[in-house]
VONU-837506 format. One record per residue: residue in three letters; x, y, z of N, C-alpha, C in turn. Coordinates in nm, 3 decimals. Atoms other than C-alpha are relative to their C-alpha. Example, Ala and Ser with C-alpha at 12.3 -4.5 7.8 and 13.67 -1.06 7.14 Angstrom:
// residues 2
 filo     n_u     n_v     n_w    ca_u    ca_v    ca_w     c_u     c_v     c_w
  Ala   0.089  -0.119   0.000   1.230  -0.450   0.780   0.090   0.120   0.000
  Ser  -0.082  -0.119  -0.006   1.367  -0.106   0.714  -0.077   0.109   0.073
This chain:
// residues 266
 filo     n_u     n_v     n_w    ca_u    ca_v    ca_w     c_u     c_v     c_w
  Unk  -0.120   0.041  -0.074   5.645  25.044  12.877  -0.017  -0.139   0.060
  Unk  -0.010   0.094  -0.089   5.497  24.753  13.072  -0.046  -0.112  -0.123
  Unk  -0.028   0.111   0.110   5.466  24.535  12.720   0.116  -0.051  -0.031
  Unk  -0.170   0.061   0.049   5.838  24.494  12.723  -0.062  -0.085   0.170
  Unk  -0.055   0.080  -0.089   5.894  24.137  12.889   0.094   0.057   0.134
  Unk  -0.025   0.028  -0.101   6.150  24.205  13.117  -0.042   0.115   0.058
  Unk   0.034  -0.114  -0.068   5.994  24.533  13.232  -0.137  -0.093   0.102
  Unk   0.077   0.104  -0.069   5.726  24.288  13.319  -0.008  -0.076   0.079
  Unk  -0.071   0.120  -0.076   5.935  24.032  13.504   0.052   0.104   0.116
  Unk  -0.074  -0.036  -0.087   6.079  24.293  13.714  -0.144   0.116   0.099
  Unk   0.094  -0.062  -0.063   5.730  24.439  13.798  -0.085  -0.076   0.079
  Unk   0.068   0.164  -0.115   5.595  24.084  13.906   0.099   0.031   0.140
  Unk  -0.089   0.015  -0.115   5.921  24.110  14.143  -0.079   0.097   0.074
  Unk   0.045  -0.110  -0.070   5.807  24.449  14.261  -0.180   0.004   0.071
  Unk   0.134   0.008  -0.040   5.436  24.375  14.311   0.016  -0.152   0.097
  Unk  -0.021   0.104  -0.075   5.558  24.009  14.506   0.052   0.079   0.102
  Unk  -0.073  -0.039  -0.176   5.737  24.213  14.779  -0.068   0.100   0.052
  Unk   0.022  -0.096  -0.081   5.583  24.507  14.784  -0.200  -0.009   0.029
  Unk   0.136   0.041  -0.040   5.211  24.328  14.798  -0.018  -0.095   0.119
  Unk   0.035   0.054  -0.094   5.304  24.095  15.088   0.081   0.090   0.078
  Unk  -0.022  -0.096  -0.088   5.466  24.407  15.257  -0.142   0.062   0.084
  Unk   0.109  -0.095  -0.037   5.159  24.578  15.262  -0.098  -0.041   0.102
  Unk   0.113   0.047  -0.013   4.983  24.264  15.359   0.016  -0.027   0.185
  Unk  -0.064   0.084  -0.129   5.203  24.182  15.679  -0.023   0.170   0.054
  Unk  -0.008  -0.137  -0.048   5.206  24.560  15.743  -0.172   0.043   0.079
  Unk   0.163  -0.059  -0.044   4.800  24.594  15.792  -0.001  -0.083   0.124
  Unk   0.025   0.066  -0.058   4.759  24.314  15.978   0.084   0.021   0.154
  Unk  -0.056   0.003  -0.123   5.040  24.349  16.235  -0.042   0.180   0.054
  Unk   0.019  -0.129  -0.036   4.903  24.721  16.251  -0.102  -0.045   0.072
  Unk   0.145   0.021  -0.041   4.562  24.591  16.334   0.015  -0.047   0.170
  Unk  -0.061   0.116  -0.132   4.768  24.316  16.609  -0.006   0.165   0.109
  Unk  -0.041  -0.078  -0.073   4.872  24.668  16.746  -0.133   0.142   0.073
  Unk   0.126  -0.105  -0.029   4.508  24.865  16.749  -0.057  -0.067   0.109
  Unk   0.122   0.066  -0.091   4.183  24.776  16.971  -0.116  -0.094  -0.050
  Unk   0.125   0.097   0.031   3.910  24.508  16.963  -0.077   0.030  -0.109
  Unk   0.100  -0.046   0.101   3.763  24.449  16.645   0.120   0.076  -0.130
  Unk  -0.055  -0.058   0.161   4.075  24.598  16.375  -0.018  -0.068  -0.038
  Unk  -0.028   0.104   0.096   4.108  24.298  16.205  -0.105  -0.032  -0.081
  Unk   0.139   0.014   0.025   3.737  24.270  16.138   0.002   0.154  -0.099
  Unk  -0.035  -0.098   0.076   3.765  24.640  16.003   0.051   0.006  -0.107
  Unk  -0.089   0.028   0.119   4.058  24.552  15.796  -0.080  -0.065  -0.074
  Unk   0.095   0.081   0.123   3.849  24.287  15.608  -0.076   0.080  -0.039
  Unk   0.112  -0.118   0.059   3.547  24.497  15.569   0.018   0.107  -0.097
  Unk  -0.058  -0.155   0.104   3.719  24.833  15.423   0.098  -0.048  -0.090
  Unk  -0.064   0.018   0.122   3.909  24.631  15.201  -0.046  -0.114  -0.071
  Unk   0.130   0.066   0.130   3.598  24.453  15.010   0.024   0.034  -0.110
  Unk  -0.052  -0.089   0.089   3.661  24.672  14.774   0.068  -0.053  -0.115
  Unk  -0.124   0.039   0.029   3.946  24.518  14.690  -0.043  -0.100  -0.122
  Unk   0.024   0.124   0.047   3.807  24.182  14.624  -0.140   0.022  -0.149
  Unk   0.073  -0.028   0.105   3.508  24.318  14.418   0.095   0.089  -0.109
  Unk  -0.039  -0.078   0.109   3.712  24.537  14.202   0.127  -0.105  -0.089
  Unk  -0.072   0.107   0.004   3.924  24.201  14.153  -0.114  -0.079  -0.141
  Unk   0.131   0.051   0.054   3.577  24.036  14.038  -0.010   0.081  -0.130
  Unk   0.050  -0.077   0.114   3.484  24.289  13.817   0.132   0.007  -0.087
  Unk  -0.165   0.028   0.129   3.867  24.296  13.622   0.006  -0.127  -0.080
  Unk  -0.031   0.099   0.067   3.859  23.988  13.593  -0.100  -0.039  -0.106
  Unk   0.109   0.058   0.036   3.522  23.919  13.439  -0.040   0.164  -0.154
  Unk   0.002  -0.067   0.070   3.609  24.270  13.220   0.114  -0.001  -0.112
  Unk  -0.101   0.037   0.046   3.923  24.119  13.096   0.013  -0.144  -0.111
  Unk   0.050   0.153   0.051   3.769  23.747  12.973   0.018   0.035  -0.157
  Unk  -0.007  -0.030   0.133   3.776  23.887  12.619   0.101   0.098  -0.072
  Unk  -0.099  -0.187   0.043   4.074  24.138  12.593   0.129  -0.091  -0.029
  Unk  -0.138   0.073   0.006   4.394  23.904  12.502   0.109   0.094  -0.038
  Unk  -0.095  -0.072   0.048   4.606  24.237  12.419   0.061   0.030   0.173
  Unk  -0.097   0.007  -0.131   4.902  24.313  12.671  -0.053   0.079   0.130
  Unk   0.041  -0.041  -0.111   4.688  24.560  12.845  -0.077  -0.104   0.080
  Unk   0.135   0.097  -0.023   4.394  24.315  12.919   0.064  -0.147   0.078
  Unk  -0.040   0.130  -0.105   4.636  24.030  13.062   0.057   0.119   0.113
  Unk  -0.048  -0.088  -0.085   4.808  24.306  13.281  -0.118   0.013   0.089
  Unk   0.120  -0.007  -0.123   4.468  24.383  13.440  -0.011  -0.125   0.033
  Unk   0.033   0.091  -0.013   4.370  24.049  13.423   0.133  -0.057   0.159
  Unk  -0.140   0.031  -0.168   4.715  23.974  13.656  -0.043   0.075   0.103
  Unk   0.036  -0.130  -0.124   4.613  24.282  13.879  -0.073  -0.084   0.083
  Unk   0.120   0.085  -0.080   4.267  24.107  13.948   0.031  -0.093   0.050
  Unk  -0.017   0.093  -0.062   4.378  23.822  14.029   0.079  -0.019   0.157
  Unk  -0.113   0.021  -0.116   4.628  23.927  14.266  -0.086   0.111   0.058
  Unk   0.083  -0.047  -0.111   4.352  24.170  14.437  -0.083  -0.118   0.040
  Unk   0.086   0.144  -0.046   4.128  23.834  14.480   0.100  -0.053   0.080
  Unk  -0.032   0.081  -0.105   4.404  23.671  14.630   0.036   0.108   0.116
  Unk  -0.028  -0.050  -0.088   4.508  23.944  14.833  -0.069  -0.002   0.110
  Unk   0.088  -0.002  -0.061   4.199  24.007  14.990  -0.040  -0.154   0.097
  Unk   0.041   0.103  -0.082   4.128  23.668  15.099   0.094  -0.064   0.105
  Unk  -0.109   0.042  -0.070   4.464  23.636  15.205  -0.026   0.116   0.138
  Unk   0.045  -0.107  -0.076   4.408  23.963  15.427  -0.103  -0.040   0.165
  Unk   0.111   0.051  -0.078   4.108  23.798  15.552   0.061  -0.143   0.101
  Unk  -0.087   0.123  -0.063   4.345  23.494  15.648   0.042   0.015   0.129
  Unk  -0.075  -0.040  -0.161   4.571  23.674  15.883  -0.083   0.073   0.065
  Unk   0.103  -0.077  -0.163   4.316  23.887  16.046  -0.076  -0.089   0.097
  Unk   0.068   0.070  -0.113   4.176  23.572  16.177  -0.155  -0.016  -0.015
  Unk   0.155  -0.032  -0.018   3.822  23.642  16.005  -0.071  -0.133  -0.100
  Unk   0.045   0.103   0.106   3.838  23.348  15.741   0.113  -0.104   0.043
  Unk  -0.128   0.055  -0.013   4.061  23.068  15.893  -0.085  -0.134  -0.025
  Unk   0.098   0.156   0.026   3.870  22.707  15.993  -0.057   0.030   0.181
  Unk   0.068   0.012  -0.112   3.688  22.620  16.289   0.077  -0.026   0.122
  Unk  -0.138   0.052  -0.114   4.019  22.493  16.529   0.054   0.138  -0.021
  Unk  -0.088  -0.116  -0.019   4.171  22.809  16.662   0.098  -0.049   0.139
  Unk  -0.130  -0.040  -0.083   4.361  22.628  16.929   0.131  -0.069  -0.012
  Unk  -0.187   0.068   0.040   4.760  22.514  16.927  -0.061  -0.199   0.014
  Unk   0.045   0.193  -0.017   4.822  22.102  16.882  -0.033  -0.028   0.085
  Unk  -0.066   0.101  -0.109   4.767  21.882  17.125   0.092  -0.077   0.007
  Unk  -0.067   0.119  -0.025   5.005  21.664  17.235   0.006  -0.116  -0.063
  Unk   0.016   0.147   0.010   5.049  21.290  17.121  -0.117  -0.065  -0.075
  Unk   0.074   0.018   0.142   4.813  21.307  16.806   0.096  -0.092  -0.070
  Unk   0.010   0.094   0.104   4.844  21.032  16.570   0.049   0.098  -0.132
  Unk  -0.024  -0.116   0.117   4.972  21.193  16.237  -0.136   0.015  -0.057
  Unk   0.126   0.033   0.044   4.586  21.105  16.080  -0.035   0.111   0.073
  Unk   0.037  -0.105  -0.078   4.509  21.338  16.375   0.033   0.099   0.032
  Unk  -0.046  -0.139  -0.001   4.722  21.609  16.374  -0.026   0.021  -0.141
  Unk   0.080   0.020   0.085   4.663  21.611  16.008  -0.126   0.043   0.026
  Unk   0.123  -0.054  -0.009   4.307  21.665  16.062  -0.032   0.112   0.074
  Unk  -0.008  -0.114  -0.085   4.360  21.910  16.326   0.067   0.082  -0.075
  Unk  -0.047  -0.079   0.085   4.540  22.083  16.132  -0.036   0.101  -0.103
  Unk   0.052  -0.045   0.070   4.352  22.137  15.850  -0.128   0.064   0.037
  Unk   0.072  -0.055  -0.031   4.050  22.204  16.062   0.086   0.180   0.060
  Unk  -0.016  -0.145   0.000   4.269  22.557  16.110  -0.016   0.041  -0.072
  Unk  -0.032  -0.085   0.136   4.281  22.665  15.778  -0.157  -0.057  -0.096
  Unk   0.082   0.086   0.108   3.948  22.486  15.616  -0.081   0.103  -0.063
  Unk   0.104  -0.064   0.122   3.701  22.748  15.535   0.098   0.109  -0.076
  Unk  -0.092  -0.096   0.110   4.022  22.989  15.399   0.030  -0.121  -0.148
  Unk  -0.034   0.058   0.115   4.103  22.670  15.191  -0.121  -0.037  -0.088
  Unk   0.158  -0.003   0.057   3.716  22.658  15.084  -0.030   0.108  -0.081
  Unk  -0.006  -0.125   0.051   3.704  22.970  15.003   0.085   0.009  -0.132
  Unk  -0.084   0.029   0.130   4.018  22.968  14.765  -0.056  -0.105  -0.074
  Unk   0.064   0.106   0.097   3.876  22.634  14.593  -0.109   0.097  -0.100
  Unk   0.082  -0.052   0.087   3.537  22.818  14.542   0.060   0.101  -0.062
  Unk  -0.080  -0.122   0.094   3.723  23.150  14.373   0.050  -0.105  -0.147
  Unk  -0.032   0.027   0.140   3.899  22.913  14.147  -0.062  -0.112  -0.083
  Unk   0.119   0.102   0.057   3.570  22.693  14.066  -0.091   0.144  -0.046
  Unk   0.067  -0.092   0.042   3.433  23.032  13.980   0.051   0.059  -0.116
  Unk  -0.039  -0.017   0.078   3.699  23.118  13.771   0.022  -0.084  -0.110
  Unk   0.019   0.100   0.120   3.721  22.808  13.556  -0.098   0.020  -0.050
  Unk   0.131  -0.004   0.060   3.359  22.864  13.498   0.008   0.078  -0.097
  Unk   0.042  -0.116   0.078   3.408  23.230  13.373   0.112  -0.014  -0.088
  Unk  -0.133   0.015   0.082   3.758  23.153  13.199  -0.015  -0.095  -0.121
  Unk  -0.015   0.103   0.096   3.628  22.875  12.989  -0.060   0.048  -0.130
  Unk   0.014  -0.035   0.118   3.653  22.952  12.650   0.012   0.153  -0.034
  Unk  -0.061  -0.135  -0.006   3.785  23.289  12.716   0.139  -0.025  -0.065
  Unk  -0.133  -0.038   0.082   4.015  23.459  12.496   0.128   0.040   0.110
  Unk  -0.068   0.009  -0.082   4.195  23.566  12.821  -0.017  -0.071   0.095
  Unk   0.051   0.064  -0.073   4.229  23.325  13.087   0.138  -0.012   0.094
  Unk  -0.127  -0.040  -0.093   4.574  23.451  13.283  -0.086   0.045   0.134
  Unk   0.054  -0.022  -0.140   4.362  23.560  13.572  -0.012  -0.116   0.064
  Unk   0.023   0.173  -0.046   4.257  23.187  13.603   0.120  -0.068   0.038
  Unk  -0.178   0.042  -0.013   4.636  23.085  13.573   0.085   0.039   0.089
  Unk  -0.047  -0.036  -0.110   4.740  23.335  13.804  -0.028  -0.019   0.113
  Unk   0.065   0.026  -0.157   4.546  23.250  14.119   0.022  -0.111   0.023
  Unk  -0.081   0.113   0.004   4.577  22.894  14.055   0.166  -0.063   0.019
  Unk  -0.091   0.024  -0.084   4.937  22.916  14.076   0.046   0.050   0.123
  Unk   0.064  -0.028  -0.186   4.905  23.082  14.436  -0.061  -0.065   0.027
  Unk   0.090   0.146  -0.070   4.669  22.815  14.503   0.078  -0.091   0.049
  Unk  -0.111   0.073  -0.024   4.912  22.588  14.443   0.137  -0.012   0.057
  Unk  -0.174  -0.029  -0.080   5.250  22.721  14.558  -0.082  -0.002   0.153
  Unk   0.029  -0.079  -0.203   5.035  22.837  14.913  -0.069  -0.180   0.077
  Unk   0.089   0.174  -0.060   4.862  22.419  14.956   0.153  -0.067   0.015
  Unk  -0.113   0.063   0.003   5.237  22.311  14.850   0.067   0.039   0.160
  Unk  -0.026  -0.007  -0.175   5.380  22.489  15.169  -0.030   0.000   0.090
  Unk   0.092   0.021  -0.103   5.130  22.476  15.377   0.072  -0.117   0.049
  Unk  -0.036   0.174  -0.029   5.194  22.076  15.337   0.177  -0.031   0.061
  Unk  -0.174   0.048   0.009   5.592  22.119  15.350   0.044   0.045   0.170
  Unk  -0.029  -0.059  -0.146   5.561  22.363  15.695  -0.052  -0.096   0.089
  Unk  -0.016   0.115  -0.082   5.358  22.084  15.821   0.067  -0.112   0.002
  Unk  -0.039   0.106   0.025   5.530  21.803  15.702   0.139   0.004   0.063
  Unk  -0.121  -0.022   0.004   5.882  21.938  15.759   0.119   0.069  -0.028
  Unk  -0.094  -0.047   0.091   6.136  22.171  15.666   0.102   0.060   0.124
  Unk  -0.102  -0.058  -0.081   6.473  22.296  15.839  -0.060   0.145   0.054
  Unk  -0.005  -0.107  -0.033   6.396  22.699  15.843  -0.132   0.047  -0.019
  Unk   0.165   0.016  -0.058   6.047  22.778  16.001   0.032   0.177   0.058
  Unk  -0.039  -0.092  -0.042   5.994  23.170  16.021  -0.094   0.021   0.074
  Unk   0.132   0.028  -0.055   5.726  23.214  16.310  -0.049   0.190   0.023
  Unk  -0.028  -0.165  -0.004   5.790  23.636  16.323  -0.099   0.053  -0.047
  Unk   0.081  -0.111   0.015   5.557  23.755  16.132  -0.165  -0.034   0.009
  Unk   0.117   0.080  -0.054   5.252  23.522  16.263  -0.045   0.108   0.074
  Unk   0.116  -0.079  -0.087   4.961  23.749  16.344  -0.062  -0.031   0.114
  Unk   0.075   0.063  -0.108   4.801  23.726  16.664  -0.117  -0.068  -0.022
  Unk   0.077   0.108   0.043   4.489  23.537  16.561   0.059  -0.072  -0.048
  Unk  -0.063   0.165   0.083   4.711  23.272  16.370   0.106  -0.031   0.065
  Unk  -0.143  -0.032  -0.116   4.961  23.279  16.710  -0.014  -0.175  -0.009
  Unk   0.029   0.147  -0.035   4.826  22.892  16.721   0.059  -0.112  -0.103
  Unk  -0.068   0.033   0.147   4.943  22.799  16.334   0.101  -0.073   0.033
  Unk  -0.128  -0.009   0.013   5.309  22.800  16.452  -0.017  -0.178   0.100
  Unk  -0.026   0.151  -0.074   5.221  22.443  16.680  -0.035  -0.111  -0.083
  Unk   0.000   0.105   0.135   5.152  22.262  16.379   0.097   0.010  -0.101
  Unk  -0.132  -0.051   0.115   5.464  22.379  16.194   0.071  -0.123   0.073
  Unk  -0.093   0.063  -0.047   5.725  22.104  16.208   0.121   0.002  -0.018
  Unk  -0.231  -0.068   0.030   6.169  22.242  16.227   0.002  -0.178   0.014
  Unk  -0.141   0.146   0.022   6.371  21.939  16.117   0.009  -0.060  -0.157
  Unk  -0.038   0.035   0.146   6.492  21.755  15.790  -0.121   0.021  -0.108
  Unk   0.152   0.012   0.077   6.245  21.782  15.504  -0.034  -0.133  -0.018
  Unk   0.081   0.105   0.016   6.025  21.532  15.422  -0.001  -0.063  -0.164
  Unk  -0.023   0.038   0.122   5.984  21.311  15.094  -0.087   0.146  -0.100
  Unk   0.074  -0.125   0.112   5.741  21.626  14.975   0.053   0.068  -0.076
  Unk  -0.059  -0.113   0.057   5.966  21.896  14.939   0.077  -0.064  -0.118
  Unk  -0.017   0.019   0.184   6.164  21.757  14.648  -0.130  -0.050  -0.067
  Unk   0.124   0.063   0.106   5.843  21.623  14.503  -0.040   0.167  -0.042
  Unk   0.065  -0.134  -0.025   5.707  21.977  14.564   0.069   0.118  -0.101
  Unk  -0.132  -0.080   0.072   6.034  22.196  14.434  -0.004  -0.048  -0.181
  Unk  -0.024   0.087   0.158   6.053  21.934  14.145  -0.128   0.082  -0.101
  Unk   0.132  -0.017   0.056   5.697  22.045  14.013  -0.006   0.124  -0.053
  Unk   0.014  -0.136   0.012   5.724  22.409  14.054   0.091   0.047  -0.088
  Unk  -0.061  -0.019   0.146   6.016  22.414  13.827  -0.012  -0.031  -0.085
  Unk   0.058   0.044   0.158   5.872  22.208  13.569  -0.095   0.122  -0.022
  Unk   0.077  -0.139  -0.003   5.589  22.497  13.615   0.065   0.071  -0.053
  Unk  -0.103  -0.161   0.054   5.845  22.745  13.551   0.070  -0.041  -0.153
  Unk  -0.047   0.049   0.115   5.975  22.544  13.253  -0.115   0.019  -0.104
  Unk   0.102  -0.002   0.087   5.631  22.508  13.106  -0.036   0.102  -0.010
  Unk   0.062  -0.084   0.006   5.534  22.846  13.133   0.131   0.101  -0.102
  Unk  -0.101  -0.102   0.070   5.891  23.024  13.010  -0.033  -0.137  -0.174
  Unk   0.026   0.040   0.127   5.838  22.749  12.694  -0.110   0.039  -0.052
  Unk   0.151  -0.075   0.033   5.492  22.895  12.637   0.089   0.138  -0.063
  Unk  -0.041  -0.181   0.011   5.664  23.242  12.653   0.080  -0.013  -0.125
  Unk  -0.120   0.025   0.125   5.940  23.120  12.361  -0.136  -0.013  -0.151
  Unk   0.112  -0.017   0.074   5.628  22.997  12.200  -0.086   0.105  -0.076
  Unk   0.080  -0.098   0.030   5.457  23.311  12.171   0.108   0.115  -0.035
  Unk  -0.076  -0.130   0.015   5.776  23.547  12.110  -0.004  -0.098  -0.141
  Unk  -0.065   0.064   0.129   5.822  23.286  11.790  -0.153   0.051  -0.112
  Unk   0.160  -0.038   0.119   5.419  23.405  11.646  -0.011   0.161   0.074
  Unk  -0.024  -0.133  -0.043   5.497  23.753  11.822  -0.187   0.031   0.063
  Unk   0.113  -0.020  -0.067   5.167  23.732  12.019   0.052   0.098   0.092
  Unk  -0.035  -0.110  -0.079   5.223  24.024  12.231  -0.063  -0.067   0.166
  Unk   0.070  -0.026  -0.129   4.959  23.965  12.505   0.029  -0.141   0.057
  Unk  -0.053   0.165  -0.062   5.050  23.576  12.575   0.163  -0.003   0.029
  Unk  -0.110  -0.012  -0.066   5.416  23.699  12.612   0.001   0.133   0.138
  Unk   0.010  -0.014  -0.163   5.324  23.899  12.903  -0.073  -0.037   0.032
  Unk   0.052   0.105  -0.118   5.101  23.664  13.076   0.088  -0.109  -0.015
  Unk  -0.061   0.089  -0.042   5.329  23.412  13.020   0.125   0.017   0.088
  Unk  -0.104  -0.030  -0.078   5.635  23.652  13.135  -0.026  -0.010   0.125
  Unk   0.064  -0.051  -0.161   5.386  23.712  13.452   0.031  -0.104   0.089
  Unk   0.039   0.133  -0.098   5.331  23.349  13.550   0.139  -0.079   0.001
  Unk  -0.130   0.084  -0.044   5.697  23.252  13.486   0.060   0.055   0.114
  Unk  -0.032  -0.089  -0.129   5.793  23.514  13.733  -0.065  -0.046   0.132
  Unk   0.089  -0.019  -0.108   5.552  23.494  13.965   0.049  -0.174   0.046
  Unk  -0.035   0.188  -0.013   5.600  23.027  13.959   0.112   0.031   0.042
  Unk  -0.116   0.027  -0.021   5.988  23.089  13.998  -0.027   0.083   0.144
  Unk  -0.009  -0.071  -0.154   5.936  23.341  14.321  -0.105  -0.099   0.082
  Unk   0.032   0.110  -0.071   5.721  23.046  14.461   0.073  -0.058   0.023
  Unk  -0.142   0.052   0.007   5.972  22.839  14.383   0.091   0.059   0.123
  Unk  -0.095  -0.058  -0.060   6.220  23.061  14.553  -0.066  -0.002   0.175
  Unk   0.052   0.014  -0.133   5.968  23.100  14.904   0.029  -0.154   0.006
  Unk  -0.042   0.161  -0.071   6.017  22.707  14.925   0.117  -0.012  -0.010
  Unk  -0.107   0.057   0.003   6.340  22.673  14.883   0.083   0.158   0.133
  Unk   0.029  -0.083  -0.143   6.347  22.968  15.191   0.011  -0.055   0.067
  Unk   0.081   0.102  -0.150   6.190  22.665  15.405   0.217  -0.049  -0.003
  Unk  -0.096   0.074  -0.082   6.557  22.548  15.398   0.136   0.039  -0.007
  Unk  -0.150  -0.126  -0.015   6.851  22.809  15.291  -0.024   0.027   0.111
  Unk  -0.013  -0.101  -0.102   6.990  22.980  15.578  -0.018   0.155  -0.038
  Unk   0.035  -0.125   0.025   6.843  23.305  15.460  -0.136   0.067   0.075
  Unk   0.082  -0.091  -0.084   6.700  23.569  15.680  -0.084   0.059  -0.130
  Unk   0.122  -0.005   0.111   6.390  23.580  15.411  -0.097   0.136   0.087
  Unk   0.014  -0.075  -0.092   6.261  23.823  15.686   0.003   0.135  -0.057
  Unk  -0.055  -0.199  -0.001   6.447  24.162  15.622  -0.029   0.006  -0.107
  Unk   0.057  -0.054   0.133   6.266  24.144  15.257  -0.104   0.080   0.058
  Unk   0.124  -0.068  -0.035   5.962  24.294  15.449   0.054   0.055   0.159
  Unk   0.019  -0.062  -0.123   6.093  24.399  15.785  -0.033   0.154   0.033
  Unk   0.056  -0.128   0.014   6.082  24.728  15.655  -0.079   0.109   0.023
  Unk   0.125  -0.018  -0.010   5.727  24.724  15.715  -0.063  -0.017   0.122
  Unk   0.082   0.096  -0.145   5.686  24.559  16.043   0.099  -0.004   0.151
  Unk  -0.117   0.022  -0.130   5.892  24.665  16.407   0.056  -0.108  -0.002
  Unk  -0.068   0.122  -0.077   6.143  24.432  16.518  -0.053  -0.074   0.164
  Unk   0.027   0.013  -0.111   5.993  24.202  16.744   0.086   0.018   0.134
  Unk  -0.103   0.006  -0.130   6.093  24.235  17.115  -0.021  -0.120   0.097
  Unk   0.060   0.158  -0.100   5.934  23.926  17.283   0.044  -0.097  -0.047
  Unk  -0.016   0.066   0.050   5.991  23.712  17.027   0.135  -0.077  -0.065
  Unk  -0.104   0.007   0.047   6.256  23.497  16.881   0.018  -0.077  -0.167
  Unk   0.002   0.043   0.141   6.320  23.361  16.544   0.043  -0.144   0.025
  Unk  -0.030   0.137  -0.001   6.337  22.970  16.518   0.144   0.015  -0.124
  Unk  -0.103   0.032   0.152   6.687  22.849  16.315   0.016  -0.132   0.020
């Protein structure tokens, strides 16, 4: 069943909402336990990340539709996990506190990134590990998939600091309560079309791949390519979030009380 394309495309959808449900769901559970969940959370879901490792590195030679399917899985337990590790506060950077004041852009900039450096270290090494093991692999969609999460998650990073109208600060975990003073509400910046522009060529190059491979009826390169067109266009779609008036929100609130302290920036 999950070799038919659009059964494929509509299971990327379903694993995009209902994998950063899960992810916003632990974490703000943890916000709500005692000293030390968040640390827990990482730990008991190692697991995760090794059974990520091992897919992927059991998949390097399998190019049939099952073998990219895992291969997608793994990849998206690797990022999960590290992402996991993000919001709990256990893998961020060395700066845990809000801006200062009357920084230089050079210096907020740098402050900045000293929040997020060893999570963005971390991701680098994963996908300097995976080029290694991907090269000259018959499958190499695991590599493709993390990479574009690499990329869509550095792209907004840059666009939330740089600029964008609609800034959601709601579902900011308590360890990353500090994040939200380096976010900047107002017009976008020259990025975001540079940024937007890219990610649809992405999505262009990857659905022409997919035409490509329905024309030599490769089975297993038309679902990894259905995967990564899916998956690129719902990037796509989170940036272009940063500036619709769309309560992007009630896709996961489902999962997560309505704050009562808090208010939503518009």
């Amino acid at each position: 069943m999950f070799e038919t394309p659009w059964i494929a495309a509509l299971a990327a959808l379903f694993l995009w909402w209902f994998a950063t449900g899960i992810l916003l769901w632990r974490v703000h559970a943890a916000d709500r336990g005692g000293p030390g969940q968040h640390i827990w959370s990482v730990l008991l879901s190692l697991p995760l990340f090794v059974a990520g490792a091992l897919g992927v590195n059991a998949t390097l030679m399998d190019a049939s539709p099952q073998g990219v399917w895992f291969a997608f899985l793994s990849a998206l337990a690797l990022w999960g996990w590290v992402e996991l590790a993000f919001l709990s506060g256990v893998i961020t950077g060395p700066n845990t506190k809000p801006c200062p004041a009357g920084l230089d852009p050079a210096a907020r900039f740098w402050s900045a990134f000293r929040t997020v450096a060893w999570h963005e270290f971390v991701l680098a090494g994963v996908v300097i590990l995976l080029i290694l093991s991907a090269w000259g692999a018959e499958n190499a969609f695991a590599l493709w998939t993390f990479l574009v999460l690499f990329a869509a998650r550095i792209s907004a990073k840059l666009n939330l600091f740089l600029g964008v109208p609609r800034i959601n600060t709601d579902f900011l975990p308590k360890p990353l309560a500090h994040l939200s003073s380096y976010f900047r509400q107002g017009p976008v910046s020259g990025f975001f079309p540079f940024s937007v522009t890219l990610l649809a060529l992405a999505v262009g190059c990857f659905l022409e791949r997919l035409w490509r491979a329905h024309h030599v009826a490769d089975q297993g390169a038309i679902i990894g390519f259905t995967l990564l067109s899916m998956l690129t266009a719902l990037a796509l779609l989170e940036h272009w979030f940063m500036v619709w008036r769309v309560r992007d929100d009630k896709l996961w609130r489902w999962m997560i009380p309505a704050p009562t302290n808090t208010k939503r920036k518009t």
